[in-house]
C-alpha positions as CSV (number, residue, x, y, z in Angstrom):
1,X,-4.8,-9.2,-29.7
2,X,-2.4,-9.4,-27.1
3,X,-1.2,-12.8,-25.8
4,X,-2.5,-14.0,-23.0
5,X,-0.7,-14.1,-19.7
6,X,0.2,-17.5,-18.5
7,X,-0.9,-18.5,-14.8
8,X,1.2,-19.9,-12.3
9,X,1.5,-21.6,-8.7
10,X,2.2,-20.9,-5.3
11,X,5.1,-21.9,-3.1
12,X,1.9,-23.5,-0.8
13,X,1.2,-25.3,-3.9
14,X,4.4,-26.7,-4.8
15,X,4.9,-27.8,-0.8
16,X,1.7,-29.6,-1.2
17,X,2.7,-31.3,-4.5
18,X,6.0,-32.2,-2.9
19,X,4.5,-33.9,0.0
20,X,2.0,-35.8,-1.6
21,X,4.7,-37.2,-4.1
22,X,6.8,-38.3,-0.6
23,X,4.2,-39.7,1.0
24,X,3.0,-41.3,-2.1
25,X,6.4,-42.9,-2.3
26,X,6.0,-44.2,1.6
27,X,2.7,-45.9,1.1
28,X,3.1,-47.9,-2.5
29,X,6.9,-47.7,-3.0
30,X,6.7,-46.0,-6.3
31,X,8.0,-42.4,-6.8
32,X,5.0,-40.5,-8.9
33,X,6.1,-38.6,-12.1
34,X,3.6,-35.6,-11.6
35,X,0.8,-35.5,-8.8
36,X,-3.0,-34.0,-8.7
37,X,-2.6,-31.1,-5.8
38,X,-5.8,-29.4,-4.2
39,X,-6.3,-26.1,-4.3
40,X,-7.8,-23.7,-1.3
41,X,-10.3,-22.3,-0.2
42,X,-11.6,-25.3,0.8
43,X,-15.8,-24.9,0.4
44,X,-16.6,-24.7,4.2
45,X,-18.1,-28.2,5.9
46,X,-20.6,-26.1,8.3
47,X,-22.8,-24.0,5.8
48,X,-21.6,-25.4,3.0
49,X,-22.7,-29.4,3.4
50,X,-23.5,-30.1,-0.1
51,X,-19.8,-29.4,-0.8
52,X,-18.5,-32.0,1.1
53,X,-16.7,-35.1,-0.8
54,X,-17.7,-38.8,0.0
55,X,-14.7,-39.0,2.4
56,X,-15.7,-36.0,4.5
57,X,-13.7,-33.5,3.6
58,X,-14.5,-30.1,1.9
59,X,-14.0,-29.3,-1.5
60,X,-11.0,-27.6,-2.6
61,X,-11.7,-24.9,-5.1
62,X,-9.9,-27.0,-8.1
63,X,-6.8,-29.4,-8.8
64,X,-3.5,-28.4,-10.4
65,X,-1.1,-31.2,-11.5
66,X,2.2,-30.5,-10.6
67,X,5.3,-32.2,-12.3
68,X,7.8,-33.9,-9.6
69,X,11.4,-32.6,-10.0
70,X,13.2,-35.4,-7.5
71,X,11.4,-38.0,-5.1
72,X,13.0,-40.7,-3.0
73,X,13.8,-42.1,0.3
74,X,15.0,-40.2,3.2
75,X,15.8,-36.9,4.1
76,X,15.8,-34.0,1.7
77,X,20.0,-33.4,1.4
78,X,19.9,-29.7,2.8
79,X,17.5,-31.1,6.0
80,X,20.0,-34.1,6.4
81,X,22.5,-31.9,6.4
82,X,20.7,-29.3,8.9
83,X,19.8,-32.2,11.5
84,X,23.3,-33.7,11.2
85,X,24.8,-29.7,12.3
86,X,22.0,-29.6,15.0
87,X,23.2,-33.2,16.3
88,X,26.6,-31.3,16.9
89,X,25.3,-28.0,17.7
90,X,22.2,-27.3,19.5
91,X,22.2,-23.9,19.0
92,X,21.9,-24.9,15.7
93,X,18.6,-23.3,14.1
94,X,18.4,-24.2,10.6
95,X,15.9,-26.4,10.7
96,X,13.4,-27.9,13.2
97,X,14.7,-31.2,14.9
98,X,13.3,-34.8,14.1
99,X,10.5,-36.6,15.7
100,X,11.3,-39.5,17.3
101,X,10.2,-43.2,17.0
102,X,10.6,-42.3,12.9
103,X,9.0,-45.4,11.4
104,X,10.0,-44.1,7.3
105,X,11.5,-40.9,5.6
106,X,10.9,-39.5,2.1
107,X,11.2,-36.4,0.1
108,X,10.2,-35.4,-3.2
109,X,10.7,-31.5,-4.4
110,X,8.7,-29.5,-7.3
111,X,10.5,-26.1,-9.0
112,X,7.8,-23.5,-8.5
113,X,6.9,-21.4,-11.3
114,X,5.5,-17.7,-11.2
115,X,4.0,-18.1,-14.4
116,X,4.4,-14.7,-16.8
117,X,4.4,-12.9,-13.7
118,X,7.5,-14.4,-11.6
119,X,8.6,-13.2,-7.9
120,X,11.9,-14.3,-6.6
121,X,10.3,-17.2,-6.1
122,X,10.3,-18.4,-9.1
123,X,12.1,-21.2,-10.7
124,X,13.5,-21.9,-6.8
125,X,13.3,-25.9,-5.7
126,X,10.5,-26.3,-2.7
127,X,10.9,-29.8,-1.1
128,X,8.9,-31.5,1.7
129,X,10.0,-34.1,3.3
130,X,7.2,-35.9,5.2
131,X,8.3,-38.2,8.1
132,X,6.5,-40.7,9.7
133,X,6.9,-41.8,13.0
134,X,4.8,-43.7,16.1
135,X,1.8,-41.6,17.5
136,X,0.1,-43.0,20.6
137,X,-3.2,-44.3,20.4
138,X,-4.9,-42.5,22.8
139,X,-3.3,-39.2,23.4
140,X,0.1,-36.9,21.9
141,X,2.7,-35.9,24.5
142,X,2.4,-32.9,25.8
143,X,4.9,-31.0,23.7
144,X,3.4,-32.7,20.1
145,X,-0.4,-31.5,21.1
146,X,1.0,-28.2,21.8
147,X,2.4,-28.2,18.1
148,X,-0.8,-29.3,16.6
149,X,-3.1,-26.8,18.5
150,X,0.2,-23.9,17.5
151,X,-0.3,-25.0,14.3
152,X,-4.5,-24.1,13.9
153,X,-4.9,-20.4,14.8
154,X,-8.2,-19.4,15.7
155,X,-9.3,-17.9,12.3
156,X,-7.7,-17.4,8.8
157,X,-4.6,-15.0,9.5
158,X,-4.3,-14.7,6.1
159,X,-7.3,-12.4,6.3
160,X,-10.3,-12.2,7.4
161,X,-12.8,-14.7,8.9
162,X,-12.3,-18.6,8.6
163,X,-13.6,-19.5,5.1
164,X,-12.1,-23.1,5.5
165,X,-13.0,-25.6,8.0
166,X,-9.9,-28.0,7.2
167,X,-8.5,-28.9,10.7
168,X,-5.0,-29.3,12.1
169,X,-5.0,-33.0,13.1
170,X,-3.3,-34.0,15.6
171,X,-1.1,-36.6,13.1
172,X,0.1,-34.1,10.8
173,X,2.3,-31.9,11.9
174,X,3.9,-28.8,9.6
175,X,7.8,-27.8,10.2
176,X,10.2,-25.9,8.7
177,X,13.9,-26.7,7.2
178,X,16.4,-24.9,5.8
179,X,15.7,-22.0,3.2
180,X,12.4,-21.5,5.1
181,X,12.3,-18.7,7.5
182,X,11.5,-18.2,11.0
183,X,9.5,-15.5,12.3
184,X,10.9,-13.3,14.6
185,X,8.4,-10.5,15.8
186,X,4.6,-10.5,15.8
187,X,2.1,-8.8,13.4
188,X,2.4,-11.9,10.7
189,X,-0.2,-14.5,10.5
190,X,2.0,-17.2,12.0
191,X,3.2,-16.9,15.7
192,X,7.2,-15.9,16.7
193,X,9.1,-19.1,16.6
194,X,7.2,-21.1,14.3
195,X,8.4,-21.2,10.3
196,X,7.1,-19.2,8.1
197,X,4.5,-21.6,6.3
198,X,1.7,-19.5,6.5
199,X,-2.0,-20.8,7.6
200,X,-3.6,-21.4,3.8
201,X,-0.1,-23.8,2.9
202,X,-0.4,-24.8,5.9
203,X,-4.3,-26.0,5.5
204,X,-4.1,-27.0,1.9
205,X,-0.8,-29.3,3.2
206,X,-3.1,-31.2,5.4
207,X,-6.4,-31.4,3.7
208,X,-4.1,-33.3,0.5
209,X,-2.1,-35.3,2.7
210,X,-6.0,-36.3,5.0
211,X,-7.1,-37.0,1.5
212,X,-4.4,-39.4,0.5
213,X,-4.4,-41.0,3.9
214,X,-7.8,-42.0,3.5
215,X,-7.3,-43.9,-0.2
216,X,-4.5,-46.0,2.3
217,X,-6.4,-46.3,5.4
218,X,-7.6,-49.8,5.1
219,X,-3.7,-50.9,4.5
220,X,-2.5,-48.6,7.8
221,X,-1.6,-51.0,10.6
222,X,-2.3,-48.7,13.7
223,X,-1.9,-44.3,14.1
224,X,1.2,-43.4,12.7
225,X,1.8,-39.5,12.8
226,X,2.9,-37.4,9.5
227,X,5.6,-34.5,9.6
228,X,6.1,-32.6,7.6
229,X,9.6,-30.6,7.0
230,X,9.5,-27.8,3.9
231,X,12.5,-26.7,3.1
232,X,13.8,-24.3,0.1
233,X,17.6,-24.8,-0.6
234,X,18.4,-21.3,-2.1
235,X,16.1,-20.0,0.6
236,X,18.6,-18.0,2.3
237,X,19.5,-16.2,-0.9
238,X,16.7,-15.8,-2.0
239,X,15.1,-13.6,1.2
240,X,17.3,-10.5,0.4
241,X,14.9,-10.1,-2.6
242,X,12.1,-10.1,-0.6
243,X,11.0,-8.0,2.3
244,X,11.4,-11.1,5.1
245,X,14.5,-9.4,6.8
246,X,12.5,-5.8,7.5
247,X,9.5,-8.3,8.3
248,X,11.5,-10.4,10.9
249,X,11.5,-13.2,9.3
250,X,15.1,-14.9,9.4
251,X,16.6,-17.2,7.6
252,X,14.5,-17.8,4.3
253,X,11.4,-17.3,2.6
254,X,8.2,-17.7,3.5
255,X,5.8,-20.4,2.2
256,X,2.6,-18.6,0.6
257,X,-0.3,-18.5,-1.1
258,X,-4.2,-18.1,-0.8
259,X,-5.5,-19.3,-3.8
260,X,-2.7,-21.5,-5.1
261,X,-1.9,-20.5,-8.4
262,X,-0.7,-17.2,-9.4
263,X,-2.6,-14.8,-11.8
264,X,-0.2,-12.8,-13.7
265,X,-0.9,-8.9,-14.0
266,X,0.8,-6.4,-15.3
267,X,0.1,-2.5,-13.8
268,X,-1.8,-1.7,-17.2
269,X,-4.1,-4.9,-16.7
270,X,-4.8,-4.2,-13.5
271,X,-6.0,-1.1,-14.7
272,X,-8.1,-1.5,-17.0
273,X,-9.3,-4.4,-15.0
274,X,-10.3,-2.0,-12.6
275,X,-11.8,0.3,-15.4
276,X,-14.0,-2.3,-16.9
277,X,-14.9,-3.4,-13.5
278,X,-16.4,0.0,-13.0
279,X,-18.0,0.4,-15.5
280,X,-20.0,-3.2,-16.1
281,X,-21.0,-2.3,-12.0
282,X,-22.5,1.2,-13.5
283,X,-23.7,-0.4,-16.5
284,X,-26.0,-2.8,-14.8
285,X,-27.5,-0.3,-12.7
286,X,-25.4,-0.2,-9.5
287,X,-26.0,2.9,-7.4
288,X,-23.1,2.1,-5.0
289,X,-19.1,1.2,-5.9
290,X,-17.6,-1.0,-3.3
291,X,-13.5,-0.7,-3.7
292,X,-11.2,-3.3,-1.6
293,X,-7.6,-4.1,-1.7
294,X,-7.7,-7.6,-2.3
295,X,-9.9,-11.2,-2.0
296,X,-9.8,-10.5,1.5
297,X,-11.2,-7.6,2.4
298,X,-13.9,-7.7,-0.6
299,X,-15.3,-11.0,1.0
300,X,-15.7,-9.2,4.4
301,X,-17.3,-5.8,2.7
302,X,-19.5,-8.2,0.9
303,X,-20.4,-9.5,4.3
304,X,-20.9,-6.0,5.3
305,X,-23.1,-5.3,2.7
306,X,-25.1,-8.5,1.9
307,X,-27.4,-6.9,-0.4
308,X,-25.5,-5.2,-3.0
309,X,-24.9,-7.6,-6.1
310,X,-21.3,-8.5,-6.6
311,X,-20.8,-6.9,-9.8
312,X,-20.6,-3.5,-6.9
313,X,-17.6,-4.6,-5.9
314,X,-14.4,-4.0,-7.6
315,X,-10.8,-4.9,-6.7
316,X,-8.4,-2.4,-7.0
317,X,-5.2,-3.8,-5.2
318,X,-2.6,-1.3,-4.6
319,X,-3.7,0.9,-7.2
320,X,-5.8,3.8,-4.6
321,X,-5.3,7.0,-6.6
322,X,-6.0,5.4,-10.0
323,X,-9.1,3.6,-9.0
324,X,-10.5,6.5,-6.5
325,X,-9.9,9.1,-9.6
326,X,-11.7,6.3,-11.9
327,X,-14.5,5.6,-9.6
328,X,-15.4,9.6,-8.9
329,X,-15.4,10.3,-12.4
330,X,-18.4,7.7,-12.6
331,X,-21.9,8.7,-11.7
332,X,-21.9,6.2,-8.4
333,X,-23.8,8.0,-6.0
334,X,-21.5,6.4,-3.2
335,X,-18.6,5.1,-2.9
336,X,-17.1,2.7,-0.6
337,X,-13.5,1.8,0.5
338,X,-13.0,-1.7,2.6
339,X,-9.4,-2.4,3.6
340,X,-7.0,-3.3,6.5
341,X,-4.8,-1.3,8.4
342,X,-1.6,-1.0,6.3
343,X,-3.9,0.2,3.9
344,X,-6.0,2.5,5.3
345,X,-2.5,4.0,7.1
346,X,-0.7,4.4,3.8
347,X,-3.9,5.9,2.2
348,X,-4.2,8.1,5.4
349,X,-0.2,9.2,4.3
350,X,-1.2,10.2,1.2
351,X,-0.1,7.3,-0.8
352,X,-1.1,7.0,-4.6
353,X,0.1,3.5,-5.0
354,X,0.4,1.5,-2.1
355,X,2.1,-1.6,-2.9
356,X,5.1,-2.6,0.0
357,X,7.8,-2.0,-3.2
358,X,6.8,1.3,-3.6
359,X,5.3,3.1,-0.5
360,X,6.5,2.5,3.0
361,X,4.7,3.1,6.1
362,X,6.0,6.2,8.4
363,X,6.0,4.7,12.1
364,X,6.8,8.3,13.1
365,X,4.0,9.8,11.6
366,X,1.8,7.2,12.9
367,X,2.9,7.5,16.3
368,X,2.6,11.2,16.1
369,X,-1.1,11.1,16.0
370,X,-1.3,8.0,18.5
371,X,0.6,10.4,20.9
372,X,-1.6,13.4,19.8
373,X,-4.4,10.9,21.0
374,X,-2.8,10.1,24.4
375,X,-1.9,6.8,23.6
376,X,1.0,5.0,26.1
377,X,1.6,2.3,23.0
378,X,3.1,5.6,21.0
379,X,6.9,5.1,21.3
380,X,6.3,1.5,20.8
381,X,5.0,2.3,17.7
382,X,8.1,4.0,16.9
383,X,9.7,0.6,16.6
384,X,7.1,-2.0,14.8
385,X,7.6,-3.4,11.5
386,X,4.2,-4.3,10.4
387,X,1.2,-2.3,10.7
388,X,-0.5,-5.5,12.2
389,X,1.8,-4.9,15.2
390,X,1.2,-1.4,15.4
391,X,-2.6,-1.9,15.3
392,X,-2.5,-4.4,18.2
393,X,-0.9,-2.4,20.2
394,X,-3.3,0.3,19.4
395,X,-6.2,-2.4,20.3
396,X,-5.1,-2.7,23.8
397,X,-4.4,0.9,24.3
398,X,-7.3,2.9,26.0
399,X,-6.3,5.6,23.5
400,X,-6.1,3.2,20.8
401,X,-9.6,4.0,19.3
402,X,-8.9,7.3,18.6
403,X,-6.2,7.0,16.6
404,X,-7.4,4.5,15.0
405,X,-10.4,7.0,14.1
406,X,-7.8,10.2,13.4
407,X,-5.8,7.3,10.9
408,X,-9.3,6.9,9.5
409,X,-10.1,10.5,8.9
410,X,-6.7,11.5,7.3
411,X,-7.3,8.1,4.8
412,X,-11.0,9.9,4.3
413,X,-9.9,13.2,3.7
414,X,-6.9,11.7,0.9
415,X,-10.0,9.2,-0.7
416,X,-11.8,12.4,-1.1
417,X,-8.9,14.4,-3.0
418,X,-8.6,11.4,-5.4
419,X,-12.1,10.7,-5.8
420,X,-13.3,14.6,-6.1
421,X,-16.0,13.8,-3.6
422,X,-16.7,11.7,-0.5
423,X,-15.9,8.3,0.1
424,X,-17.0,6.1,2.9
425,X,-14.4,3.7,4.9
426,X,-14.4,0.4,6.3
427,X,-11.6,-0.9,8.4
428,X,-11.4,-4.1,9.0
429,X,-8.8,-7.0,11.2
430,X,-7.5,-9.7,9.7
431,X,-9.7,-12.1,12.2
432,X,-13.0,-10.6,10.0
433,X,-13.5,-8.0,13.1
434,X,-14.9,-4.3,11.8
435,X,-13.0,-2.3,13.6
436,X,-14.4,1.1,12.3
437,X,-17.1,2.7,9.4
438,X,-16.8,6.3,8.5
C-alpha cells in the first residue's frame, strides 16, 4: 500500500501564523512557541447564521498550528533595512513605507512547508510584521480609508463569487515588504501597485488577527490600528522559479492560498482520482458528468446546476485530454465542462494538459480570431500576459462577444475530439459572472 502523501500549508497560512505570533507578542509580552491559525473559507455570516462563533465572526473551515521559527520586538531585519534605504531614497520600492504615530512593532516568521508536494516556496522564511500605530476615533485620513477600501475588492478575485463575508476593517491594514512582489499589470486578482498578497491571505490575515483582538479588547485603551508588513527574505530569488516576472509581478513572490494547506498530488493521483471520481458518479446512478478545473469553477457549475447531486461533479485540474477521453468512454449521457477563460482558450488551442508549466497561451492566435470578429481590443491582445487581461478587454469590446463565442466553439470542437462525442461548455469570470453556455 503506498504511503500516504503528507499535507502541507500555504504561504497565506504561514503569514497568518506569523502575525498572530507578533501580535501576540504586542498584547501579553510573551513570544508564543507555535500558534492556532484559521483556515478559509470562512462559512459565510449572511446565509450561513448558524456558522457564526460567539464573537461574530464566521467560521473558518478548520485550525492548523503552526510552529514559530523567530518572534520578537520590532521590525523584521530585511523591512528595517528596506525603510532605512527608503528613508535615504524615495525612489526606493522595496517595501511599503511606515505608518505614522507607531505606538509598538513586532515580528515573528514561520518556514512554510509544501508538504510531499513542495513549490519553490517551500522551506522559504515568511515574516509579518504587524505594527501598531494611532487611528482616529471617528474617521481614517483620507489616504488610510482609501487603503482599507483598496484592500476589499468587490468579490473573491481568487474565483468566483464571495464565499466569505470577512471584512477589511478599517484598523487592519495588509502591506507588503521585501521578498514580496508588486504587481505590475492588471488581469491578477489584486490591483497594479498593491503587493501581491492575494484576497484569501489577505481575508484569513484579518479574520485571525479580528479574532485575537477581541480575546484583548477589554485590556485596549482606545482604537489603535494594525499593519501589517509580509515580507519573504529570499523573495527576490525565489520569483525566477516561478512565473511572477512573465505575470508582472516584480520583485518577489506572491502570497497565496485558498484553502490554506496544500494537498500533495502526484500526476498519477490525480488521475486516478479523476478515474474513481467518474466512476462512483456513474455508479450511483448519475446521468450527467460535470468536469471543472478546480474548487472554483465546480462551486459556480454547482450553482449552475443546483439539482445534480455532487457526486456529478468531478475535478479534473489541468488534466483535459485525460479526463475528457475517461469521461466519453463512460456511459454519461452528457457531459459538461465549467472553467475560466485561460482554460477554455488553451482547451480551444488544442491543449492536452493545460497546466501554466506546460502549455502556454498563444496571444496571436487569440487575437487572430478577435480580429476575425472585428474586435478594436485585437492588437492589444497581442500584448497581454494573462488571459484575465485579455478577456477584459474583450468585455468592453463591442466585438468582444463573439470571440469570446468563436474561443468557445474551437474549446467545443477540441472537448469533442477527446471525449469522442459532444460536450457542453460553461465559461465563467472570476467575479461568479456566466459569461457563456454552449
Amino acid at each position: 500500500m503506498a504511503e500516504k502523501l503528507r499535507e502541507g500549508f500555504t504561504t497565506g497560512s504561514a503569514a497568518t501564523g506569523a502575525a498572530l505570533a507578533a501580535l501576540q507578542l504586542l498584547r501579553t509580552g510573551t513570544a508564543p512557541d507555535a500558534i492556532p491559525v484559521p483556515l478559509p473559507p470562512f462559512r459565510a455570516q449572511g446565509a450561513h447564521n448558524q456558522c457564526k462563533n460567539t464573537n461574530g465572526l464566521p467560521e473558518p473551515r478548520g485550525w492548523l498550528r503552526l510552529n514559530i521559527e523567530s518572534c520578537a520586538t520590532g521590525p523584521a531585519p530585511e523591512l528595517d533595512a528596506a525603510w532605512a534605504a527608503a528613508e535615504a531614497d524615495a525612489a526606493n520600492g522595496l517595501a511599503d513605507p511606515p505608518p505614522p504615530d507607531i505606538i509598538a512593532i513586532a515580528h515573528a516568521s514561520i518556514i512554510k512547508d509544501g508538504g510531499d508536494d513542495p513549490d519553490a516556496t517551500s522551506g522559504a522564511r515568511i515574516t509579518a510584521t504587524v505594527v501598531e500605530s494611532a487611528l482616529p476615533p471617528t474617521h481614517l485620513p483620507a489616504n488610510q480609508a482609501e487603503d482599507a477600501a483598496r484592500q476589499a475588492p468587490a468579490h473573491n478575485a481568487e474565483g468566483g463569487s464571495p464565499d466569505t463575508t470577512v471584512a477589511y476593517p478599517d484598523h487592519i491594514i495588509i502591506k507588503g515588504g521585501p521578498g514580496v512582489g508588486r504587481v505590475t499589470l492588471p488581469g491578477l486578482p489584486v490591483p497594479v501597485g498593491q503587493a501581491a498578497v492575494n484576497p484569501v491571505p489577505r481575508q484569513q490575515i484579518t479574520y485571525a488577527l479580528q479574532a485575537q483582538e477581541q480575546k484583548y479588547a477589554a485590556a485596549l485603551q482606545g482604537r489603535t490600528r494594525l499593519t501589517v508588513f509580509v515580507s519573504v527574505p529570499a523573495g527576490a530569488q525565489l520569483a525566477h522559479k516561478t512565473f511572477n516576472p512573465r505575470l508582472g509581478i516584480e520583485g518577489g513572490i506572491s502570497i497565496l492560498g485558498t484553502q490554506g494547506t496544500v494537498r500533495p498530488f502526484s500526476h498519477d493521483a490525480w488521475k486516478a482520482t479523476i478515474e474513481q471520481g467518474l466512476a462512483v458518479a456513474r455508479a450511483t446512478g448519475c446521468h450527467c458528468a460535470c468536469l471543472t478545473t478546480g474548487r472554483r469553477s465546480e462551486r459556480l457549475l454547482m450553482e449552475r446546476y443546483p439539482d445534480l447531486p455532487e457526486r456529478c461533479f468531478v475535478q479534473v485540474a489541468d488534466f483535459a485530454q485525460f479526463s475528457l477521453q475517461a469521461v466519453g468512454s463512460m456511459q454519461f449521457e452528457r457531459i459538461i465542462w465549467g472553467c475560466f477563460f485561460g482554460k477554455l482558450v488553451k482547451l480551444a488551442q488544442g491543449h492536452a494538459y493545460t497546466h501554466a508549466k506546460d502549455s502556454t497561451l498563444d496571444m496571436q492566435a487569440l487575437a487572430q480570431l478577435a480580429s476575425e470578429a472585428g474586435a478594436a481590443c485585437a492588437d492589444a491582445i497581442t500584448r497581454c500576459v494573462t488571459a484575465a487581461h485579455a478577456l477584459e478587454l474583450l468585455l468592453a469590446d463591442s466585438a468582444g462577444t463573439e470571440t469570446i463565442k468563436r474561443v468557445a466553439q474551437q474549446a467545443a470542437r477540441t472537448a469533442q475530439l477527446f471525449a469522442g462525442r459532444p460536450v457542453s461548455l460553461h465559461l465563467f469570470h472570476t467575479d461568479g459572472r456566466e459569461l457563456l453556455a454552449l
